[in-house]
N, C-alpha and C positions, 0 to 999 in steps of 0.2 A: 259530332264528328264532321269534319271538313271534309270539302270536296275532294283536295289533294290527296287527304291520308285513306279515303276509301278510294279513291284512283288509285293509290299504291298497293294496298291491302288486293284489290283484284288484280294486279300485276303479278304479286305474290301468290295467290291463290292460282291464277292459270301457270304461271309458271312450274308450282310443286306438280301439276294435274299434267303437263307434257312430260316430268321427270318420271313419274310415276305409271303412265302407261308402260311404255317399253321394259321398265322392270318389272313391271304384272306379267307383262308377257316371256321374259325369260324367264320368269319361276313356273308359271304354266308347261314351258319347255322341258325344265329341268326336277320338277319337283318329281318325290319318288310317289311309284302309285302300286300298290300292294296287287299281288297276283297268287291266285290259289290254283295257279298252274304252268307254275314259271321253274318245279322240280326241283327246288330251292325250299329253304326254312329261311323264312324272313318277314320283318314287319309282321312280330310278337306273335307268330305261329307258332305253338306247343312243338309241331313236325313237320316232316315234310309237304306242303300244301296242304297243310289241315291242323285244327286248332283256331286260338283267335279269330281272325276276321272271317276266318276259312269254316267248310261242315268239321265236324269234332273229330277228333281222331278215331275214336272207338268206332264210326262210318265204315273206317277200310279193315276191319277186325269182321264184319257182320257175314253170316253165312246167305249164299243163295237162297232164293226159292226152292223149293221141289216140286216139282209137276209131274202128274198121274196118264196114265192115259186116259184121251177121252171117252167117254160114254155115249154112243150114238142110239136113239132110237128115231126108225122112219116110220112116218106114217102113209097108210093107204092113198091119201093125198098127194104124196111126192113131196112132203116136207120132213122136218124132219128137228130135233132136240138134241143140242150136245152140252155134255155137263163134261167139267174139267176139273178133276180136284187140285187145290194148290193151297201149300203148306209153308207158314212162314217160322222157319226154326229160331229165329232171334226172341229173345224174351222181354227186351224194354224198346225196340223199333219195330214201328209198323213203314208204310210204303203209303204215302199218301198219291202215289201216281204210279203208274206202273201199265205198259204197253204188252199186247200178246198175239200171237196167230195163230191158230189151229189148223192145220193139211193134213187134205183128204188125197191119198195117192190111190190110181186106177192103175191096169195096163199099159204099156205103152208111151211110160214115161207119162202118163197125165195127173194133173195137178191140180186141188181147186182150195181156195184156202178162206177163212175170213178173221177180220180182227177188229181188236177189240182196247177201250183201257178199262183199268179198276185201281182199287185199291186195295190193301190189308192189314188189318190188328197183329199186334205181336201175338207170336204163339197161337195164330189162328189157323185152320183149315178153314180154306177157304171154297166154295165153288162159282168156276162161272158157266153160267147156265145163257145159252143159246136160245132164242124157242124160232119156234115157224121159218127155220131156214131153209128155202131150196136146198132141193136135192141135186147134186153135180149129175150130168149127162152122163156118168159113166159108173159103174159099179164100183161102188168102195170096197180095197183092198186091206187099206193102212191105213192109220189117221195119225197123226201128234200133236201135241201143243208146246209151243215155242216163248219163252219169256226174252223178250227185249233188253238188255241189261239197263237197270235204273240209274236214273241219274243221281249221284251222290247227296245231289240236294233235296232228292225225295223221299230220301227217308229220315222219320220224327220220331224224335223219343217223344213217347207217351205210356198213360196208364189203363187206358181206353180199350176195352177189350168187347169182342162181337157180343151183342145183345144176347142174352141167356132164356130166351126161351122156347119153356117146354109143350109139346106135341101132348096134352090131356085124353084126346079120343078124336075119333072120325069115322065117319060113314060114307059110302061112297055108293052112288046107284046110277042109271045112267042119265038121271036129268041132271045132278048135279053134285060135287061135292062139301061138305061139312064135318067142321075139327071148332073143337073145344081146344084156347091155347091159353098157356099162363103165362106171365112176362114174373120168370124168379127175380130180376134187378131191381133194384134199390130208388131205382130212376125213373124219370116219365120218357115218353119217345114221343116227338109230337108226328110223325111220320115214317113207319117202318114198311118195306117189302119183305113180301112173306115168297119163299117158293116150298115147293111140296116136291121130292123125289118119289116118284111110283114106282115101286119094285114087285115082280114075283117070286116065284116060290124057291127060282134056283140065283137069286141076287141077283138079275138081270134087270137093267132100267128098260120099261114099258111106257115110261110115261113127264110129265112136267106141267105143274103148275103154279100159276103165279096170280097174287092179289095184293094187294095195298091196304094199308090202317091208318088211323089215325088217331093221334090221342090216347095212348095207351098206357095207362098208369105205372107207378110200380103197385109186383101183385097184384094186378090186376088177374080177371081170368074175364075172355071175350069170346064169342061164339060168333065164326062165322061162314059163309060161303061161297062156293064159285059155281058159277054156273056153266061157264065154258070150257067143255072137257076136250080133249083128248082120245080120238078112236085107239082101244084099249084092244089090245090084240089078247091079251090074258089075263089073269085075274091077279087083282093088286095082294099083297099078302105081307109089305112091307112099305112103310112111307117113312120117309125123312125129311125132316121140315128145316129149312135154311131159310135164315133172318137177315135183313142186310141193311145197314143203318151207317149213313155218313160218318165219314173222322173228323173228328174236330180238332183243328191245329190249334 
């Protein structure tokens, strides 16, 4: 190839290169760019903002949470344990993110609140469990717990449902506590938290405990302990054991 005809050929070549910018940039301008919240059905959305490129329709069909009241117990320390029960009524979405606040109202218009996130399996009861929190400067009158509304994109279908298990036996004295527990699933857990609900004799929470595992077969049955208790104002007469194990998207 001659000098000439590659001197032409780069003539050719920068000149398609100056043609070609400015119309790069008018379709950057003008090209259409999909929005899942422009209140419109468009750009192969099923419906309105949802569908296609959008969260799925069935999203804005799902019911709320349900939230319980909280369960305070104070300890002689000035701390203090709140468990919140919460219930997710949908049967194929869980809530892989999900914001909350609990308030403690006093006299006097006062106010003391704390928060928190989580998540939850479809069709789960769920609890979230507090431990060692100050006690507000003022006597508690009222308490509630507040769900954040979720963001659309936080909720997943999935099949994934709370670890299944079950509370075998336990003993309880005041150096330490001990429960025989059996994992009913199918599955191995390579890391579960365990909490324990203290109840007595008139349903009243007394108490909260919490421990970690690892490696937990299925079928499996594990024996284990805690040693750090809880000043027990009365005598335990009922426990409920709550399992909590990541979701996996």
């Amino acid at each position: 190839m001659g000098w000439r005809l590659r001197k032409q050929i780069l003539i050719a070549l920068l000149f398609f290169i100056i043609l070609l910018i400015p119309a790069y940039l008018i379709y950057l301008k003008f090209k259409p760019v999909y929005s899942c919240y422009n209140n419109k059905q468009d750009y192969n959305e099923e419906g309105v903002d949802c569908g296609g490129p959008c969260v799925p329709c069935e999203v804005y069909k799902l019911q709320e949470l349900k939230v319980k009241q909280p369960q305070i117990v104070i300890y002689p320390d000035q701390t203090m344990d709140v468990v919140v029960s919460i219930t997710n009524p949908n049967e194929e979405y869980g809530l892989k993110n999900f914001k909350y606040e609990i308030f403690f109202y006093g006299e006097n218009n006062k106010i003391a609140k704390i928060s928190g996130e989580s998540f939850i399996f479809p069709l789960e009861e769920k609890y979230l469990i507090e431990q060692n929190i100050s006690v507000p400067s003022f006597a508690i009158k009222k308490s509630e717990a507040k769900i954040t509304p979720p963001n659309k994109e936080d909720w997943i279908k999935t099949q994934q449902r709370k670890p299944n298990i079950e509370l075998l036996n336990y003993t309880l004295d005041e150096n330490y506590f001990s429960a025989k527990i059996l994992n009913k699933d199918y599955r191995n857990y390579d890391e579960l938290k365990l909490y324990f609900l203290l109840y007595d004799e008139f349903d009243t929470l007394i108490g909260t405990l919490k421990t970690e595992i690892y490696d937990l077969k299925a079928q499996e049955q594990k024996e284990i302990k805690i040693f750090s208790l809880p000043y027990l104002l009365s005598e335990v007469k009922n426990v409920i054991i709550y399992p909590e194990y990541k979701i996996e998207e």
